[in-house]
C-alpha positions in Angstrom: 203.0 -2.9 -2.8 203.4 -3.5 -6.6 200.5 -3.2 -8.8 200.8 -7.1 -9.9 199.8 -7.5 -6.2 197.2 -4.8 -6.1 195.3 -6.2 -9.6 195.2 -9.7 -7.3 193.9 -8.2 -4.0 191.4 -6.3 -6.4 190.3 -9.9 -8.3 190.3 -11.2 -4.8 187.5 -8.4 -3.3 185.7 -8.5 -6.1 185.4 -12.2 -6.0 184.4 -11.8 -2.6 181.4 -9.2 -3.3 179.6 -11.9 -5.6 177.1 -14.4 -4.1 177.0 -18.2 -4.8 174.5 -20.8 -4.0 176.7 -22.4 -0.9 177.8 -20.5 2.1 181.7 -20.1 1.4 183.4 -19.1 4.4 186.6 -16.7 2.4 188.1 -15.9 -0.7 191.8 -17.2 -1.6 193.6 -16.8 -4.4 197.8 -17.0 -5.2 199.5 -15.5 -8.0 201.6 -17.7 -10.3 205.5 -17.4 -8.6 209.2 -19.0 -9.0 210.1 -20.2 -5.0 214.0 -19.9 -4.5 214.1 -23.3 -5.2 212.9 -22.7 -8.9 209.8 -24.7 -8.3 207.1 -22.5 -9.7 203.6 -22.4 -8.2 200.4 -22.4 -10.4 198.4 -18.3 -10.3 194.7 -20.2 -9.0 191.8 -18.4 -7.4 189.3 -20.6 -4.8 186.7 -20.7 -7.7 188.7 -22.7 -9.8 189.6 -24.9 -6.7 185.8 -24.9 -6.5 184.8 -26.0 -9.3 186.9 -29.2 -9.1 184.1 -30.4 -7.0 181.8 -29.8 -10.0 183.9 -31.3 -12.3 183.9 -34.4 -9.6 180.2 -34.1 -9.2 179.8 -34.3 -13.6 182.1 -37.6 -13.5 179.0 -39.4 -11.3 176.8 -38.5 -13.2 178.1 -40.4 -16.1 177.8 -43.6 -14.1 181.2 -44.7 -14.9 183.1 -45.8 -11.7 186.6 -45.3 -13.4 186.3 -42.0 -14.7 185.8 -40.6 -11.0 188.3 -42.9 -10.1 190.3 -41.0 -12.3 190.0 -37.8 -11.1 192.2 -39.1 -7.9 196.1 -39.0 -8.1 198.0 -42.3 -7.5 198.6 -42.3 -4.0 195.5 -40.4 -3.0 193.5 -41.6 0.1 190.1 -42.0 0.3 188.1 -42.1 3.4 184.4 -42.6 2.0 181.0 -42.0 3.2 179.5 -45.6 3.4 182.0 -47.8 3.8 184.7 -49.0 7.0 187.3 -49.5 4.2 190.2 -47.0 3.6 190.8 -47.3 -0.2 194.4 -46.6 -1.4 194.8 -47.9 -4.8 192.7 -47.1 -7.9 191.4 -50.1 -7.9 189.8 -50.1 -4.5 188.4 -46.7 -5.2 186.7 -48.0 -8.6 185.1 -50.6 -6.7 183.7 -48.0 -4.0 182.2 -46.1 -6.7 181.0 -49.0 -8.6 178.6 -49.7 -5.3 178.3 -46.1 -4.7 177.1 -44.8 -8.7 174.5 -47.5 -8.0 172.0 -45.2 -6.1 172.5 -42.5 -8.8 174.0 -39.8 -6.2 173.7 -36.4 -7.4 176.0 -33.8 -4.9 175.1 -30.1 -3.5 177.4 -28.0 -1.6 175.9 -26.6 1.7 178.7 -24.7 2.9 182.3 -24.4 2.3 186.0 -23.4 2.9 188.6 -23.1 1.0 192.8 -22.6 1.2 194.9 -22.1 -1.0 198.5 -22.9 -1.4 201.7 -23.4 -3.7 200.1 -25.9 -6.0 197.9 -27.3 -3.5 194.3 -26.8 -1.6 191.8 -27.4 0.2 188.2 -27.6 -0.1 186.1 -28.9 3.3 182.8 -28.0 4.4 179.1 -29.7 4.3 177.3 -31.2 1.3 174.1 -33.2 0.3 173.6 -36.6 -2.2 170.6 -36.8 -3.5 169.7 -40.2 -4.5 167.6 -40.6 -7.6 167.4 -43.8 -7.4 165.2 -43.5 -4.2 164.9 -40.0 -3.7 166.7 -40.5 0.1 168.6 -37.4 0.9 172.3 -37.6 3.0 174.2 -34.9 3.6 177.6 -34.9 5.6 180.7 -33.6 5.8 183.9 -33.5 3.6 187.0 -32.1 2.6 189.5 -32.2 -1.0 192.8 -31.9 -0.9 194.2 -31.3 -4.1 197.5 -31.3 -6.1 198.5 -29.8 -9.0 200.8 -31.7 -11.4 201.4 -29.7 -13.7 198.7 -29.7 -15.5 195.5 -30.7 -14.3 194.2 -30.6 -10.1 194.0 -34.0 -8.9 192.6 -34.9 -5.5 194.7 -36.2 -3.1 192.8 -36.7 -0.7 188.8 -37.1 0.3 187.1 -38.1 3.3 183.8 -38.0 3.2 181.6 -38.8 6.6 177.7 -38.5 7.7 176.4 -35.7 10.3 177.8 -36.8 13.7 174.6 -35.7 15.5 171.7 -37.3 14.1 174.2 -40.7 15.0 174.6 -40.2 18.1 171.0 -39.0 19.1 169.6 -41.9 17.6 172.1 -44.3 19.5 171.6 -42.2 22.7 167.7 -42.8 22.5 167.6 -46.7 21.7 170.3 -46.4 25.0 167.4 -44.9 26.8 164.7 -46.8 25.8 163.4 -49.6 28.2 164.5 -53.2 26.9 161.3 -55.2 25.9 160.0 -57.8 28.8 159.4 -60.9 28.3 156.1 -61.6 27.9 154.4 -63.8 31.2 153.9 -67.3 30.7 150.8 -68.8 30.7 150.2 -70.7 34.7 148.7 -74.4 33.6 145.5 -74.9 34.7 145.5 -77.5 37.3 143.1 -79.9 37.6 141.2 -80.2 41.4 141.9 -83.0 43.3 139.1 -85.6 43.6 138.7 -87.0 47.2 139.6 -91.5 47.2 136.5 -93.4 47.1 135.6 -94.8 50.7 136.7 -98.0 51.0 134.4 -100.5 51.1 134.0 -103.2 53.4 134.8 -106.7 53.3 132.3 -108.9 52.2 130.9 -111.6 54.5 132.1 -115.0 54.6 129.0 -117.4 53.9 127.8 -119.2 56.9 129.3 -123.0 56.7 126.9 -125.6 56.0 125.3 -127.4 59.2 125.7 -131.2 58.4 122.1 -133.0 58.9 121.9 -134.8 62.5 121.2 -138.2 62.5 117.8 -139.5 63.6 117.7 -141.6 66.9 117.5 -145.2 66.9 115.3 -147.2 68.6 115.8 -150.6 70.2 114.2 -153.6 69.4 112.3 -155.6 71.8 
């Protein structure tokens, strides 16, 4: 073992002995190398890959949707946390954040991971927006990919999605939950039935008038 590698795995256990504010799950770091190929890889510890979240965290703050836009390479993906759409192009992603930077969203990491690779890494795990402009609270999970070209980390990728749980217990319940009945119509009150009137009876044809008898005559004599 050569002592350029020992004064790494010495940086590394030391890194590891020092508490942060989020749970972080290892400690990574790769020493600066030439490949076969020439292509040289960039010396990076996971704080520095951590703090790329801080840096990403700073640009909302500013309320300027370009400037996180920024902070994504070119052909990054974004998968974000309150929207259907994919956004590819830096345009799409300034207009995410243009909607997003509304609510004043403030981030926390919860817990993390991170790996390290030749000029690349990853950063996933669980964090929490605060928004000041209501004071609601999300938190979900994530991960970064990032890239580094040559002179500054950009993120390649980010998806960003809410707690799977809490969804699906709260579609599981309105499931279970009885559908509402229809409230009973009212029965019209029917009127009773009133019994025909008797009939009544003909009326009596008048007796006809008798015609006055003549008086007898008497004879002369």
């Amino acid at each position: 073992m050569n002592t350029k590698l020992l004064v790494v795995l010495a940086v590394t256990g030391a890194l590891a002995a020092c508490g942060g504010g989020e749970k972080r799950k290892n400690k990574q770091s790769v020493e600066e190398k030439i490949t076969a190929s020439g292509y040289v890889c960039k010396a990076v510890g996971d704080d520095e890959i951590a703090a790329q979240f801080t840096r990403w965290n700073e640009a909302l703050k500013t309320g300027d949707a370009k400037a996180v836009a920024n902070l994504y390479a070119l052909d990054s993906v974004l998968l974000p946390t309150v929207s259907d759409k994919v956004r590819y192009t830096p345009a799409e992603k300034e207009d995410y954040f243009k909607h997003f930077l509304e609510k004043k969203p403030v981030g926390e990491i919860n817990e993390r991971a991170i790996q390290i690779g030749c000029n690349w890494a990853l950063d996933a795990g669980i964090y929490t927006f605060t928004y000041q402009k209501t004071g609601e609270k999300i938190t979900g999970r994530y991960s970064y990919t990032y890239r580094w070209d040559g002179k500054q980390w950009q993120i390649s990728s980010h998806h960003s999605s809410l707690m799977p749980e809490p969804l699906m217990k709260a579609a599981a319940a309105a499931k279970a939950a009885p559908a509402p009945q229809p409230a009973p119509q009212a029965v019209p009150h029917a009127e009773p039935a009133h019994a025909a009137p008797a009939p009544q009876p003909a009326p009596q044809a008048a007796p006809a008038p008798v015609a006055p008898q003549a008086a007898p005559q008497t004879s002369a004599h």
